[in-house]
Each structure stands twice: as C-alpha cells, then as structure tokens.
C-alpha positions as CSV (number, residue, x, y, z in Angstrom):
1,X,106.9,-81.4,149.9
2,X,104.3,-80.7,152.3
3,X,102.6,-77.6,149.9
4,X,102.9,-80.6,147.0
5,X,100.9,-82.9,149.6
6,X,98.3,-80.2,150.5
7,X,98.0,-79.5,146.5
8,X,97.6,-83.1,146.1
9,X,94.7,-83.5,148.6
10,X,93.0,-80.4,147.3
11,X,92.7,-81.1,143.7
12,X,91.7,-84.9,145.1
13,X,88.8,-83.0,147.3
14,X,87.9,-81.4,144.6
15,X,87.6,-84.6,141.9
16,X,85.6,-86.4,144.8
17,X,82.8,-83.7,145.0
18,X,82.8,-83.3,140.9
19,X,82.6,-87.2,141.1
20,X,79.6,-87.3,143.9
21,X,78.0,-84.4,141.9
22,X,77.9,-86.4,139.0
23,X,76.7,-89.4,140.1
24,X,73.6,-88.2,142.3
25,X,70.3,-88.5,139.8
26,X,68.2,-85.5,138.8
27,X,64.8,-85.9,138.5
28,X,62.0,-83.8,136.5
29,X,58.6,-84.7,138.0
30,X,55.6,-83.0,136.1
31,X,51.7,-83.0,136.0
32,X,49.5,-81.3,133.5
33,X,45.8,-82.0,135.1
34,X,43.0,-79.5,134.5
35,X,45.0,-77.5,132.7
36,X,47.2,-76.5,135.0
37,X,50.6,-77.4,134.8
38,X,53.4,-78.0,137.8
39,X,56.7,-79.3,138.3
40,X,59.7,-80.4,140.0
41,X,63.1,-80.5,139.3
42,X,65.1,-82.2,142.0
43,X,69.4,-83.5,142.6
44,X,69.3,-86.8,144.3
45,X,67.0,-85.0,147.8
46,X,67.7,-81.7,147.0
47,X,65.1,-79.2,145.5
48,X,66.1,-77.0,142.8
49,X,63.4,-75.4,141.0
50,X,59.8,-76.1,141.0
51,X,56.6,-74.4,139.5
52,X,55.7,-72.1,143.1
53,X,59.5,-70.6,142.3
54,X,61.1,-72.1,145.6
55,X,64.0,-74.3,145.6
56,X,68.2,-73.5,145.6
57,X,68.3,-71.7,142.0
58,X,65.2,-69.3,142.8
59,X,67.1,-68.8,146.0
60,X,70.6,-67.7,143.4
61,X,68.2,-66.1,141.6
62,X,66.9,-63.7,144.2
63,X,70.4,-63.1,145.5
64,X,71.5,-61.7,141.9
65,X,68.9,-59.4,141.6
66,X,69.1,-58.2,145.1
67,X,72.8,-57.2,144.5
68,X,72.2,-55.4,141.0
69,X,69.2,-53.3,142.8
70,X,71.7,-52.1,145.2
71,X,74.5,-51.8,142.8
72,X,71.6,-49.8,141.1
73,X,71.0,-47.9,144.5
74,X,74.7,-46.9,144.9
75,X,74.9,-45.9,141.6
76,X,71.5,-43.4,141.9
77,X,72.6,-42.1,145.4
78,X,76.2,-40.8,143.8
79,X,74.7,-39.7,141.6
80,X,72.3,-37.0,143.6
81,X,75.5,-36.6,146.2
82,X,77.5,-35.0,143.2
83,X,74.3,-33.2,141.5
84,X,74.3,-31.1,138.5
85,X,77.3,-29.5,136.6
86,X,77.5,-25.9,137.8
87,X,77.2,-23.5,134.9
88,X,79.9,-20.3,134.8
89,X,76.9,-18.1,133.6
90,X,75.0,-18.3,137.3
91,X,78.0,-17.2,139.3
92,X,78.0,-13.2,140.5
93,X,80.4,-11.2,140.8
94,X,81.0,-7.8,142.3
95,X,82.4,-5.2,139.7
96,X,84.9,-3.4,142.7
97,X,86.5,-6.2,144.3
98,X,86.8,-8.8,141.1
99,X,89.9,-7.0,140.4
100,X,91.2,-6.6,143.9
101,X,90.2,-10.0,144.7
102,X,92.4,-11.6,142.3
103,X,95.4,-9.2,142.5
104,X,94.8,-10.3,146.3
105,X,95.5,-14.3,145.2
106,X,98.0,-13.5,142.7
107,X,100.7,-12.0,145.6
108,X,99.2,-14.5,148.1
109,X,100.9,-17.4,145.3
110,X,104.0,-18.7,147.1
111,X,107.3,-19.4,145.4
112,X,108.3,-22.8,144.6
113,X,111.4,-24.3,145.3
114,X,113.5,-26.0,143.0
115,X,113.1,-29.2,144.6
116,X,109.2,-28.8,144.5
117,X,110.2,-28.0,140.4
118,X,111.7,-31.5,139.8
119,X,109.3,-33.4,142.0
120,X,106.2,-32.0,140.1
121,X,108.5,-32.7,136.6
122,X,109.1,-36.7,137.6
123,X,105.3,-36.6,138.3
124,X,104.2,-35.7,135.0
125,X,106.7,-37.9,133.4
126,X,105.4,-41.1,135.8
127,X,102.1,-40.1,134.5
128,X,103.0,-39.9,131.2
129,X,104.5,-43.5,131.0
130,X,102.0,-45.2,132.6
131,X,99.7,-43.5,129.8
132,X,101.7,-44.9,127.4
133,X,101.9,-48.2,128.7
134,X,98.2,-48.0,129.3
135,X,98.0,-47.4,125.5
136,X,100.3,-49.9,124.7
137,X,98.7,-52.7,126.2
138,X,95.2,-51.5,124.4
139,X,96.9,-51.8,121.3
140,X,98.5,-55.5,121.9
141,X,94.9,-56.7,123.1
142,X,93.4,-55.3,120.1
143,X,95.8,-56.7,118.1
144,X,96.0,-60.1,119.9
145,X,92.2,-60.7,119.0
146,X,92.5,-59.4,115.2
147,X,95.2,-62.1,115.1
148,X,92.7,-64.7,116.5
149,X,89.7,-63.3,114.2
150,X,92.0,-64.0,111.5
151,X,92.9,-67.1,112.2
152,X,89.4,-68.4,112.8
153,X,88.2,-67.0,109.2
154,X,91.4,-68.8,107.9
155,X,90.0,-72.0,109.6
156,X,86.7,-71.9,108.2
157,X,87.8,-70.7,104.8
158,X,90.3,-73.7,104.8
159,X,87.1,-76.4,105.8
160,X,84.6,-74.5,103.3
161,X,87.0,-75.7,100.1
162,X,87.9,-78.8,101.9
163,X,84.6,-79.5,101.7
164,X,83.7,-78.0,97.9
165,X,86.6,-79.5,96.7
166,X,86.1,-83.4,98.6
167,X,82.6,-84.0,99.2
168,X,83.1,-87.5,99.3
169,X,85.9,-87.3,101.9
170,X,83.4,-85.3,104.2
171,X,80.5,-87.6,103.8
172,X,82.8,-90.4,104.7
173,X,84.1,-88.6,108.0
174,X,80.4,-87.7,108.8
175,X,79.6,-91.5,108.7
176,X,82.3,-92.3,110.5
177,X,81.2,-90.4,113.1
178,X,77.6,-91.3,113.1
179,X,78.9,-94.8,113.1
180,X,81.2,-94.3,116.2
181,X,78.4,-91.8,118.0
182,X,75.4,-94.3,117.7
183,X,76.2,-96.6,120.4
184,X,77.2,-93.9,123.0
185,X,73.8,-91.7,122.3
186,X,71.7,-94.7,122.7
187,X,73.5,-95.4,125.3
188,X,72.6,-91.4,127.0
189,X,69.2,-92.8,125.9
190,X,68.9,-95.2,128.3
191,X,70.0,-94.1,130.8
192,X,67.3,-91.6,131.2
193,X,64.7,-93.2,132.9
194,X,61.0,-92.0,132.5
195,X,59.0,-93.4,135.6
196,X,55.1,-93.2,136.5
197,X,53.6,-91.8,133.1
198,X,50.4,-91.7,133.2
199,X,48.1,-90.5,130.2
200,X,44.4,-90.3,131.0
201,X,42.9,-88.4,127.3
202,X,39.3,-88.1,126.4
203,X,38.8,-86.5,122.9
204,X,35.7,-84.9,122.7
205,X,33.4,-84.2,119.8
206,X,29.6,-83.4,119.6
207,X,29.9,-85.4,116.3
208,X,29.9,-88.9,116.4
209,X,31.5,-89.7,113.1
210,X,34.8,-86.9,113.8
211,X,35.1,-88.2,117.0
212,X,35.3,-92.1,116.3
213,X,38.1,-90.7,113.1
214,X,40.4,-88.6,115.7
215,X,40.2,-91.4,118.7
216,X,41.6,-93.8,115.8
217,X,44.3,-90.9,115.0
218,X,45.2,-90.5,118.2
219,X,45.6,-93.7,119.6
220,X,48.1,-94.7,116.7
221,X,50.1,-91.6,117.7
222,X,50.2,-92.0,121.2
223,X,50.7,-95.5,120.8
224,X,53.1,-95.7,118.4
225,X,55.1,-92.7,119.9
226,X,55.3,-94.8,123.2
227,X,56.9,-97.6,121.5
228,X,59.3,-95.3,120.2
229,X,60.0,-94.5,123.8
230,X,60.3,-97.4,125.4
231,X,63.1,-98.3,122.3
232,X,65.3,-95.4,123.3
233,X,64.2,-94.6,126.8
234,X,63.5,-97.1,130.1
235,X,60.1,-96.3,130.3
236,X,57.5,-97.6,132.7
237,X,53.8,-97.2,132.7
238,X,51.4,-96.5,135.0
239,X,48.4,-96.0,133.2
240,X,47.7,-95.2,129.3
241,X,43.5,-94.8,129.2
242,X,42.7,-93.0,126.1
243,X,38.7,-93.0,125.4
244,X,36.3,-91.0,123.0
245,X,34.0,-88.3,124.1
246,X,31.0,-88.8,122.4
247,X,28.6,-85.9,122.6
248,X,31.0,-83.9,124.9
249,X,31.9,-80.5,124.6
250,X,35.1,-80.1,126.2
251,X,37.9,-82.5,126.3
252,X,40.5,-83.7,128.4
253,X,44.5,-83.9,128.1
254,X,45.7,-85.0,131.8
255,X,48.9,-86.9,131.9
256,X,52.3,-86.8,134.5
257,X,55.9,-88.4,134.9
258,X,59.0,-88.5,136.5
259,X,61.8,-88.4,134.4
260,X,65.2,-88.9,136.4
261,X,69.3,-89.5,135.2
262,X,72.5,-89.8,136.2
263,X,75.2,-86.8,134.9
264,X,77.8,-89.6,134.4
265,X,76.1,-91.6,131.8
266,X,77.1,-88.6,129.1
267,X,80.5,-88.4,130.7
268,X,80.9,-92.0,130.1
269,X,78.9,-92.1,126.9
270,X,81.8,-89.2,125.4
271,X,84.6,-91.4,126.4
272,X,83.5,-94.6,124.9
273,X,82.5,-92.3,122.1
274,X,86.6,-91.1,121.8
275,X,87.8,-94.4,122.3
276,X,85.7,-96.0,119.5
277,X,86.5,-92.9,117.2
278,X,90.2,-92.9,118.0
279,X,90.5,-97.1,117.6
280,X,88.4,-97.2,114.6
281,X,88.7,-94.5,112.0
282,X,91.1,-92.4,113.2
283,X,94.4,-94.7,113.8
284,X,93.4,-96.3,110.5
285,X,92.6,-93.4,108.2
286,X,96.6,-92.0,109.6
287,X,98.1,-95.7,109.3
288,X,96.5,-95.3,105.2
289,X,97.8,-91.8,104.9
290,X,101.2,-92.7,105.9
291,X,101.5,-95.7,103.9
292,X,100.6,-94.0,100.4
293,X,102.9,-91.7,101.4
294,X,105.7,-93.4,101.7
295,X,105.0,-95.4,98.4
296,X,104.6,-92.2,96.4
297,X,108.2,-91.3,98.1
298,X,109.3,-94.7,96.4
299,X,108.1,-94.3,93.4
300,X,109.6,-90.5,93.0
C-alpha cells in the first residue's frame, strides 16, 4: 500500500508541473528598426532564446555540442592509442634461429588436461548460442517491422479506394470535420494575444505619381490585413503611421510586437474539438449504420 501511495503522489507531482507548465504564457517580443532585426522569446519570466544567443535553450544547446566534441575527442584519442595495422611484410627475421625459435615454443606448449578439454568445449558452445540467439532476435525485429510496413501499405491502400470508390462519403467526413474544428481553431486564435504593434512605414519614391499609387496599395493591405487580425487574433495597437516619401530615396519599414499565449488553450481547444466530433457526427453516423443494418437483416 505504501509503494501504491508513493506511485500515487509521483504521477500527481508530475501532472501538477505538466499542468503549471502549461498554463504559464510564452511570449515572442520582436523589433525590426533600421533594419536590424531582434527578439525575444520568453515562458511566463524565464528567458529562452533571444537574438544575442543567451537564454536556457542556447544554454542546452552549448551543452550538446560540448558533449559530441568530446565524444569526438575520445573517439580521435583511441584512435592514435591503437595506431596503424602492423603489416607481416615489415617484421625480420633471422634465418638461424627462425627454426630453433619455434621448435623452442612448440616443446615449451604444455599438455592440457581433460578437464581444461571440456571447459574450453562448453565455452565455444555458450558462444555459439548466444550467437544464435543474437541472430535470432535480428531476424524477429526485422521481421516485426516488415509486418508493420505491411500493414501500413495495407492501410493506405484500403483509404486510397475508399476514397476512389466514395468521394462523396469523404467530402462529407471532411466537412464534418471542418464543421466540428472551426470553433476550437478560432478559439487557438484567440487566445493568442498580439500586444504593442507598432508599424511606423514610409514608402519612398523620387516620383511623385508611383509614390502617391503604392501609398494607396499599401495602406489597403496593411489595413485591411489588420482587420483580419483583430477578427482572429486579440490584437491591440500602439501606433499604425504609414506616410509617403515624396522625393526620398530610401524608405523605411520599422515596426515591433509582443505576441504572448497560454499552452492550454490548444489542449483545451482539442478536447472541445473531440467532444463536438464524438457528440455530433460520430455517435450519429454509428446510430445510422446500425439501424440500416438491422433493417436489411429484416428484410433478408
């Protein structure tokens, strides 16, 4: 009971850190003035990236590579501790005592026992088995993933002529789940939260007439993609100055925000996207299967 108790209060630990970790908001904070761009990308106080490479991933990031260099290291090091293979052809021999030399070892050879015999026999068998098994297991891992190749080709072969043969069936379970995923993406949407934009563009052209033409273009894009924004996003503005450079040579694109969200609005966006999927179209569409089912049964 107590190791039941201690499992219990580690897998609760553990939910109310995923939990904490999920709600804390992460911010992107950007700036592109005078054409130089920086940023930072923050979890509730914490930095984790910015644009001068500090913060806790470029910290990660610096421990990885510092590990593969020595792995790297290690691997150079045994590799000038063993050196070069010896070649047969730049060993020397004397003529006179080759002969005695080896004569010498061959009586030197001691006689082995018949216990020595029968240890050095269940040796080689061990050795043999455990090869064996070695290649067995190869073999069932090889053919463990040709089994789940298979089956995956199966799969898609059996949705490719589901879909040749009922195009109207697939077009109605696309559109059923457009219809059940359009509330819970708007609602991802909005919950990203785009803070402190400002946009300060000046569109410079020596001529007068181009330059009137592409402030017109531009502010009904910028405008209109703003409106856009603040439809799907919570957007709030600081400033939006857009003016014409008339006669100026070089023009100017300066603009900055904060975007920040919350990890748990797409948690809770994908459940309420199940739920609605589950209650709607698919109880139904099984509740219709079974019925015409059971009246072709009857009618058999």
């Amino acid at each position: 009971m107590i190791i039941l108790y201690i499992l219990l209060g580690l897998i609760l630990a553990v939910l109310a850190v995923i939990l904490i970790f999920l709600l804390l908001p992460v911010s992107v904070q950007f700036a592109y003035i005078g054409n130089d761009l920086t940023f930072k990308i923050k979890c509730w106080l914490l930095p984790v990236y910015d644009s001068d490479g500090k913060g806790i991933a470029a910290w990660i990031i610096k421990l990885i590579k510092k590990r593969l260099e020595k792995k790297k290291t290690s691997k150079k090091d045994d590799e000038d501790f063993f050196g070069d293979d010896i070649d047969i052809d730049d060993i020397q021999f004397d003529e006179d005592d080759s002969g005695k030399n080896f004569s010498e070892k061959e009586e030197e050879i001691p006689d082995m026992t018949e216990s020595e015999i029968c240890d050095e026999k269940t040796e080689r068998e061990s050795f043999k088995s455990e090869v064996s098994e070695d290649e067995n297991e190869t073999d069932e891992k090889s053919g463990d993933e040709e089994k789940k190749e298979k089956r995956i080709v199966k799969f898609a072969k059996k949705t490719a002529r589901k879909i040749i043969e009922n195009p109207l069936e697939t077009l109605e379970y696309v559109a059923d789940v457009f219809r059940a995923g359009l509330r819970p993406m708007l609602k991802i949407f909005k919950g990203i939260r785009i803070k402190r934009l400002y946009i300060d563009f000046v569109n410079a052209d020596a001529d007068a007439y181009n330059c009137a033409l592409n402030y017109a273009y531009l502010c009904t894009g910028v405008y209109s993609i703003l409106a856009v924004m603040s439809t799907l996003f919570s957007v709030k503005l600081k400033t939006v100055d857009i003016n014409p450079g008339f006669g100026q040579n070089e023009s100017r694109w300066d603009m900055s925000a904060k975007i920040s969200f919350a990890l748990m609005t797409p948690v809770i966006a994908g459940i309420w996207f199940l739920i609605t999927y589950i209650i709607k179209f698919f109880l139904p569409n099984l509740i219709q299967v079974r019925k015409l089912r059971k009246s072709a049964e009857r009618q058999k």
